[in-house]
One Martini backbone bead per residue (centre of mass of N, CA, C, O) as a GRO file, in nm:
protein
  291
    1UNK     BB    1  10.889  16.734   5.571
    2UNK     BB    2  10.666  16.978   5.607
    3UNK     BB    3  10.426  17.105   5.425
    4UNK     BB    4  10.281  17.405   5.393
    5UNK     BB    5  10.009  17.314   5.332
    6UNK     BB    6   9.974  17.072   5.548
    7UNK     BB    7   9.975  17.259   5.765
    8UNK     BB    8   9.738  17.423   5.719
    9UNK     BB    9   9.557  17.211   5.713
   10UNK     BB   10   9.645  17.043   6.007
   11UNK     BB   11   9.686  17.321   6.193
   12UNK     BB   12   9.589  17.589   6.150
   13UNK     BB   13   9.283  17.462   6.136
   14UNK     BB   14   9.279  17.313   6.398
   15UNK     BB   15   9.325  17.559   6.594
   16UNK     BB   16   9.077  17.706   6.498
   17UNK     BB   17   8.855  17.494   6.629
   18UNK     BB   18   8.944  17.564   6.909
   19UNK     BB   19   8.963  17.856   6.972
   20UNK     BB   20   8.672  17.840   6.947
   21UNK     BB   21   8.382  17.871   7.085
   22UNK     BB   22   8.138  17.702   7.080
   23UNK     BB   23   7.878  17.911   7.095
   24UNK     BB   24   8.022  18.028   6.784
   25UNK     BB   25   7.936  17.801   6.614
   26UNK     BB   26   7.811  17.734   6.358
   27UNK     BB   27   7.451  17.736   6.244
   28UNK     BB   28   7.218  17.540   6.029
   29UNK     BB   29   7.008  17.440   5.817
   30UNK     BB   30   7.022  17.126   5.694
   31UNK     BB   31   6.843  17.192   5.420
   32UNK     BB   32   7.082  17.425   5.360
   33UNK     BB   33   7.213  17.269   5.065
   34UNK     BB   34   7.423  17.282   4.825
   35UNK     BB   35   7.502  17.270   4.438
   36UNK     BB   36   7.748  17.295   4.209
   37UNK     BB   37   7.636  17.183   3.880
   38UNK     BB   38   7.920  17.134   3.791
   39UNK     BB   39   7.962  16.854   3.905
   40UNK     BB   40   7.692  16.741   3.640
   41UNK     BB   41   7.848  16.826   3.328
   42UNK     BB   42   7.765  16.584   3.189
   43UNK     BB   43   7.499  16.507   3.224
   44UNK     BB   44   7.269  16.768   3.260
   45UNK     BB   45   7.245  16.865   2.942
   46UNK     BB   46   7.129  16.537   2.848
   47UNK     BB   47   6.910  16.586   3.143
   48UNK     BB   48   6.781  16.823   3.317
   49UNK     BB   49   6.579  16.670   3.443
   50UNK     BB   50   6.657  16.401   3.580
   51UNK     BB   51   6.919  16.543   3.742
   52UNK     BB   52   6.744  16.733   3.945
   53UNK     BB   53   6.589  16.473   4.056
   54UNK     BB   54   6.893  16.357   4.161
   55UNK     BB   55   6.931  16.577   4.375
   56UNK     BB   56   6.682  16.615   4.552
   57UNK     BB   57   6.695  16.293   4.646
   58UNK     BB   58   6.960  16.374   4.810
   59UNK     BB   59   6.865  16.653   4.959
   60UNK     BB   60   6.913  16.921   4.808
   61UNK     BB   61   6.786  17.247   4.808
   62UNK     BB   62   7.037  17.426   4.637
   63UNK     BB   63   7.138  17.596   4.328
   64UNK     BB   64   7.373  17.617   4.120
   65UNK     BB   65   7.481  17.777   3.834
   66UNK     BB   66   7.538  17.713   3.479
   67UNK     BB   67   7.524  17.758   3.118
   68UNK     BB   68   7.416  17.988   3.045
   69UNK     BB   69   7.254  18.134   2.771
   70UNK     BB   70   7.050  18.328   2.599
   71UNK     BB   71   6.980  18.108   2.346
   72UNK     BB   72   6.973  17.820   2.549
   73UNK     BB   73   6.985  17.863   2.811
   74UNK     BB   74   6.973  17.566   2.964
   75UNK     BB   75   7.066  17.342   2.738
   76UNK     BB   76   6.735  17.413   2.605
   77UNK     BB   77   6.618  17.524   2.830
   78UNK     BB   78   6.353  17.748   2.973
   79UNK     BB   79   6.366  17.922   3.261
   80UNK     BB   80   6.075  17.829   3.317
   81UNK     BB   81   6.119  17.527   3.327
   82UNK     BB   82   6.389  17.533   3.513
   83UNK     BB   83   6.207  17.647   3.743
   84UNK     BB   84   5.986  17.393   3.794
   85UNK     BB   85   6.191  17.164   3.816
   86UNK     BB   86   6.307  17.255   4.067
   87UNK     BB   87   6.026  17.283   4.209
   88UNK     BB   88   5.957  16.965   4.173
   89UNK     BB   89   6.242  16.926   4.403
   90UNK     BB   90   6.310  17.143   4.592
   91UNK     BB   91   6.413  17.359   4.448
   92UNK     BB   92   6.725  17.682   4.438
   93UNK     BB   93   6.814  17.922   4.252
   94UNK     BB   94   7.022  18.136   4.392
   95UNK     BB   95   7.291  18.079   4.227
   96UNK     BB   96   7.503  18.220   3.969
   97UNK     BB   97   7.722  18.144   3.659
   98UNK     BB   98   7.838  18.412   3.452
   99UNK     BB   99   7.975  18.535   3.218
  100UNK     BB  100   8.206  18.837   3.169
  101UNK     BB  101   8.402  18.850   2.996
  102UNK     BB  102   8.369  19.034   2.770
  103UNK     BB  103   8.354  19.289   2.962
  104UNK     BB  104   8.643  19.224   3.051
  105UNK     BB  105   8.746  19.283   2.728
  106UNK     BB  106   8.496  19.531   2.605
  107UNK     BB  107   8.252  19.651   2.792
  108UNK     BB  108   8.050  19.500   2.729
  109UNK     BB  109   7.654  19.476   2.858
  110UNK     BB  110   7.430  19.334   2.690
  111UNK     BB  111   7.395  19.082   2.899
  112UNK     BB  112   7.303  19.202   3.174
  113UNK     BB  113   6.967  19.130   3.141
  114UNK     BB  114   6.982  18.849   3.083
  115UNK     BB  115   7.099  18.813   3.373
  116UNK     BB  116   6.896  18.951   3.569
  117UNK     BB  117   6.620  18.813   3.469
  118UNK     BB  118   6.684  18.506   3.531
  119UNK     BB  119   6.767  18.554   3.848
  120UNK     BB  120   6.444  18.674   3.880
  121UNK     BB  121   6.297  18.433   3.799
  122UNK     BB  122   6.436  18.232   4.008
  123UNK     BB  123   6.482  18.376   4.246
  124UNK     BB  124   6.782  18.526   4.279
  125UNK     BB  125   7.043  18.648   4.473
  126UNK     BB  126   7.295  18.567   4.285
  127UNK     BB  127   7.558  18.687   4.102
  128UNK     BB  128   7.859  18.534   3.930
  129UNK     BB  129   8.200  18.537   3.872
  130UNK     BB  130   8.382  18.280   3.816
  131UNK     BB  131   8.584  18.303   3.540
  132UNK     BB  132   8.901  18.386   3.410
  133UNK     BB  133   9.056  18.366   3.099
  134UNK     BB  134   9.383  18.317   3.052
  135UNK     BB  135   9.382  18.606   2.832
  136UNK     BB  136   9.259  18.828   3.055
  137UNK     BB  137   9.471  18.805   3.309
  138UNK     BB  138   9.610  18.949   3.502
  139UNK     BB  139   9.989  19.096   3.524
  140UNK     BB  140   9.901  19.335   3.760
  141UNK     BB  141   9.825  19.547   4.017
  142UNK     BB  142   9.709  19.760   3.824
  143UNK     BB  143   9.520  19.543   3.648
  144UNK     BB  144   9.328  19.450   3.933
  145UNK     BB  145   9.206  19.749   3.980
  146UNK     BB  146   9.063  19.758   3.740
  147UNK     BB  147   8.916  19.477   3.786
  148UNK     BB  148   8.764  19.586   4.005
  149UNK     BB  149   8.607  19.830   3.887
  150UNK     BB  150   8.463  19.635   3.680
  151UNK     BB  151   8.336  19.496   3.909
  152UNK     BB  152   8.148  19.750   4.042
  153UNK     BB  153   7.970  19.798   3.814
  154UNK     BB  154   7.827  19.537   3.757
  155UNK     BB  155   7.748  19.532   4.079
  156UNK     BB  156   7.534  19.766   4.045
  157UNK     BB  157   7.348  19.625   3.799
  158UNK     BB  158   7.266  19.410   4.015
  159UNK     BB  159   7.154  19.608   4.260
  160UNK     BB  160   6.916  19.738   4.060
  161UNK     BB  161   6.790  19.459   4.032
  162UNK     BB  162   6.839  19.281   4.336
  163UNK     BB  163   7.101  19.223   4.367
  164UNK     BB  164   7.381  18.983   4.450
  165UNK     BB  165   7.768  19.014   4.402
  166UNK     BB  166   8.044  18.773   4.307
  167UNK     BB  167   8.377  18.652   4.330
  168UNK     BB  168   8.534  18.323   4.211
  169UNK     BB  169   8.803  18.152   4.290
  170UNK     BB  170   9.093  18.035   4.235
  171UNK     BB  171   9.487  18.054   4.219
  172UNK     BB  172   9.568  18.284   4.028
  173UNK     BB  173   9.486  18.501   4.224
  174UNK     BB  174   9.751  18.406   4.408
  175UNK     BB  175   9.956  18.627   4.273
  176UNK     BB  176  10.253  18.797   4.292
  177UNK     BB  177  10.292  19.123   4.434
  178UNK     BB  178  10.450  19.186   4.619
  179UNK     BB  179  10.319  19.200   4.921
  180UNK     BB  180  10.078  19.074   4.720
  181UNK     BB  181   9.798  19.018   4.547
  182UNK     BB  182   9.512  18.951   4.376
  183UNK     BB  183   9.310  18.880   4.620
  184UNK     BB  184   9.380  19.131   4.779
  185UNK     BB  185   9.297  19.343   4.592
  186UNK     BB  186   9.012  19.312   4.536
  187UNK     BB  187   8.901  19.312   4.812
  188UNK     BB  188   9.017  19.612   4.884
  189UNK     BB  189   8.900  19.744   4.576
  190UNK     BB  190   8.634  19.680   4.624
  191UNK     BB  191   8.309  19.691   4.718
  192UNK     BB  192   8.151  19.612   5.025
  193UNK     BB  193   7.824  19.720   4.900
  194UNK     BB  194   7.889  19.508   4.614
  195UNK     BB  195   8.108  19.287   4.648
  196UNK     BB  196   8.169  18.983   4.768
  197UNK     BB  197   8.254  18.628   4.796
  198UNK     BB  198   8.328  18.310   4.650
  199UNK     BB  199   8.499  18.066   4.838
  200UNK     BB  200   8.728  17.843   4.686
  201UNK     BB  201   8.867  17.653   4.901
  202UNK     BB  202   9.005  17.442   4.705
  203UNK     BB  203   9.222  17.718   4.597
  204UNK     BB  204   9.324  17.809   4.852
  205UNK     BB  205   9.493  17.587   4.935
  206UNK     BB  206   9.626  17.541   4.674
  207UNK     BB  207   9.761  17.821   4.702
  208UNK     BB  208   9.884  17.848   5.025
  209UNK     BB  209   9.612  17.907   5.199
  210UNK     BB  210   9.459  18.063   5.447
  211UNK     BB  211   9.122  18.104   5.529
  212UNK     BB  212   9.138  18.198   5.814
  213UNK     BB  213   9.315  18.444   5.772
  214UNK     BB  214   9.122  18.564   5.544
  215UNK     BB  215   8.847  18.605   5.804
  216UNK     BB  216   9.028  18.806   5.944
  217UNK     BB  217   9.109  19.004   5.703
  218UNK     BB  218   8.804  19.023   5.593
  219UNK     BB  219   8.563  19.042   5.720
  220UNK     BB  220   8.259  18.952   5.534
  221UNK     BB  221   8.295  18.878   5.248
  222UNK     BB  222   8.211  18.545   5.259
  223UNK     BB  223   7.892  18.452   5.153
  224UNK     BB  224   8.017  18.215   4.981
  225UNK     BB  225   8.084  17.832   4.961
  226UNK     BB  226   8.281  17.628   4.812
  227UNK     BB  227   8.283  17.279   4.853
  228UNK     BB  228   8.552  17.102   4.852
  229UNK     BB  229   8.863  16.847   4.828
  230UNK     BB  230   9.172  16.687   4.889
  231UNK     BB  231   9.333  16.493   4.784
  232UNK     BB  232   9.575  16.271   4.959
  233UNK     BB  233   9.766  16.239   4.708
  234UNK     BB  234   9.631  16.417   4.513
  235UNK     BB  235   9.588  16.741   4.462
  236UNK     BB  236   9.450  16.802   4.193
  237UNK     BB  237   9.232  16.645   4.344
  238UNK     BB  238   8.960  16.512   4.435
  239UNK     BB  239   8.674  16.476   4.712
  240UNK     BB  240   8.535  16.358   4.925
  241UNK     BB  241   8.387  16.462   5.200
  242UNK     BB  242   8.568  16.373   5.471
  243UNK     BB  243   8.858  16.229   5.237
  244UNK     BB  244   9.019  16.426   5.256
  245UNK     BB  245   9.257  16.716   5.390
  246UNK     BB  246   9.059  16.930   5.433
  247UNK     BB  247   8.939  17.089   5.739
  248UNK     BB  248   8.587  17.181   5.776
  249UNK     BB  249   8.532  17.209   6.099
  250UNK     BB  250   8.742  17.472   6.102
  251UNK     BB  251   8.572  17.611   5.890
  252UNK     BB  252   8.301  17.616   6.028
  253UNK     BB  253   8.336  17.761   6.276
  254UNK     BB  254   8.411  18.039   6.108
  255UNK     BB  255   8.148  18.182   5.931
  256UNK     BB  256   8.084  18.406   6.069
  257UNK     BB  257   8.352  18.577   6.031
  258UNK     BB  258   8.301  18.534   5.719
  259UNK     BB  259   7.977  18.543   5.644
  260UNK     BB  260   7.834  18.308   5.564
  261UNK     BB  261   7.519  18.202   5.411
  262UNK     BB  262   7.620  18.007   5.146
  263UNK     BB  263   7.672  17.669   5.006
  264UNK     BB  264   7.867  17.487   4.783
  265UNK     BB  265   7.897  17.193   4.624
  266UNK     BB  266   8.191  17.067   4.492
  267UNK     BB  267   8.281  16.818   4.202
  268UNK     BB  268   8.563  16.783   3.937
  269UNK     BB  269   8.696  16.523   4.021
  270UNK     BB  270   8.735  16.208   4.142
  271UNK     BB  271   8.511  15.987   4.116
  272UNK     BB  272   8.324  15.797   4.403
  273UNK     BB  273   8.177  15.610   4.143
  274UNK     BB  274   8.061  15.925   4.063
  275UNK     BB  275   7.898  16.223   4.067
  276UNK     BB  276   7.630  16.142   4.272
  277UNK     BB  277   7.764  15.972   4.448
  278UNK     BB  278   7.965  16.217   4.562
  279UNK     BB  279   7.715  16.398   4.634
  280UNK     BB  280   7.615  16.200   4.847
  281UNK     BB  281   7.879  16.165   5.033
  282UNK     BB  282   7.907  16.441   5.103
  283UNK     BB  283   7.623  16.517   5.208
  284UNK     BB  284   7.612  16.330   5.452
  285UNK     BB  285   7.846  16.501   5.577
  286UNK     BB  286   7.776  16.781   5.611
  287UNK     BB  287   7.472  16.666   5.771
  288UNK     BB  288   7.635  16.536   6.011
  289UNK     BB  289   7.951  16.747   6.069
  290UNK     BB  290   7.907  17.063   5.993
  291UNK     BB  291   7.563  17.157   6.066
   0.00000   0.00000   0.00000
């Protein structure tokens, strides 16, 4: 028997490359790819001088963070010097990943100039939502329209900063409440003049859910995605791309329709033979076959 997800991944994805015209297929400059840095969450704290310049060398031009802190801003390096950094490797912070859990536990929004002023300095477009901590998790439909509201407001003070807010999804968020889900009242319920999304493939995937669907019945709300790939013996695992089971070729034809405009790879476990070496066999797949 086929399951469901298989389909998804082998049949679905594939039609959708039919469908679309040569014409109408992405295309973007090979130079625009772009890596979230919590990929290498191990070495790059102990090491971030040397770990962005193996980033740069692998050929990527753009970098998603992660682990900002007000007191030790990135990892103990100073946004100040951590954008040199970058510079000095052909690197460019577009988007940032920043905690945001304190505000949707208690409203307290005092980080959030912290948050505004640092993604200024590096020069970024986008402040991104990545993760809800399980205590803190919708448990009702209710409960995810209340946090659509406080993801607006956020996003307006994004927006007053000069940036655009985007919200990163898992799994979790495709918890069903009678005919939707989570995932579906967020898009619903948020401003679509204030707030974006950046999918994450292999977590669409992972909760048995069609991208293309998803770019059918959202057009253009998905301006950022992590690219993630999903061991094909177990799914729990990632793969570095085009050795696991998710189709990207059918999932970038329809780019335009998704509305995206920058991409990041993303591998967080399964790495063949390390971190930094699966960014690099990603990476050349991605700049030979992708895009």
């Amino acid at each position: 028997m086929i399951k469901r997800r298989d389909f998804l991944i082998s049949s679905g994805l594939a039609l959708g490359a039919i469908a679309i015209a040569p014409s109408l297929a992405f295309s973007m400059k090979k130079n625009k790819i772009g890596i979230q840095l919590w990929t290498l969450r191990d070495s790059l704290p102990k090491d971030v001088k040397g770990v962005l310049a193996q980033v740069g060398k692998a050929g990527y031009t753009e970098v998603e963070t992660y682990g900002y802190s007000p007191k030790t801003n990135f990892f103990g390096t100073s946004v100040k010097d951590f954008k040199s950094i970058l510079c000095d490797n052909n690197l460019k912070a577009t988007s940032n990943h920043f905690d945001f859990n304190g505000y949707l536990e208690n409203g307290n929004t005092d980080v959030f100039k912290s948050y505004t002023e640092t993604a200024n300095l590096l020069g970024s477009k986008y402040i991104v939502f990545p993760y809800v901590v399980e205590n803190l998790r919708a448990k009702s439909a209710d409960d995810y329209k209340m946090m659509a509201a406080k993801i607006n407001k956020v996003a307006a003070v994004a927006k007053a900063a000069g940036l655009k807010f985007a919200y990163h999804n898992h799994a979790f968020e495709f918890e069903k409440f009678g005919a939707t889900n989570g995932y579906e009242i967020l898009l619903n319920e948020t401003d679509k003049n204030l707030v974006d999304f950046e999918m994450d493939l292999y977590w669409v995937v992972r909760a048995e859910h069609d991208p293309l669907q998803l770019f059918k019945e959202h057009p253009g709300r998905f301006k950022m995605w992590h690219v993630k790939d999903m061991d094909k013996v177990n799914p729990d695992f990632n793969a570095e791309i085009g050795t696991g089971k998710i189709d990207f070729k059918a999932i970038f034809a329809q780019a335009k329709l998704a509305g995206m405009e920058r991409f990041f790879l993303e591998h967080e476990s399964n790495y063949k033979p390390n971190p930094i070496e699966s960014s690099i066999t990603s990476y050349n797949y991605i700049k030979n076959n992708l895009i």
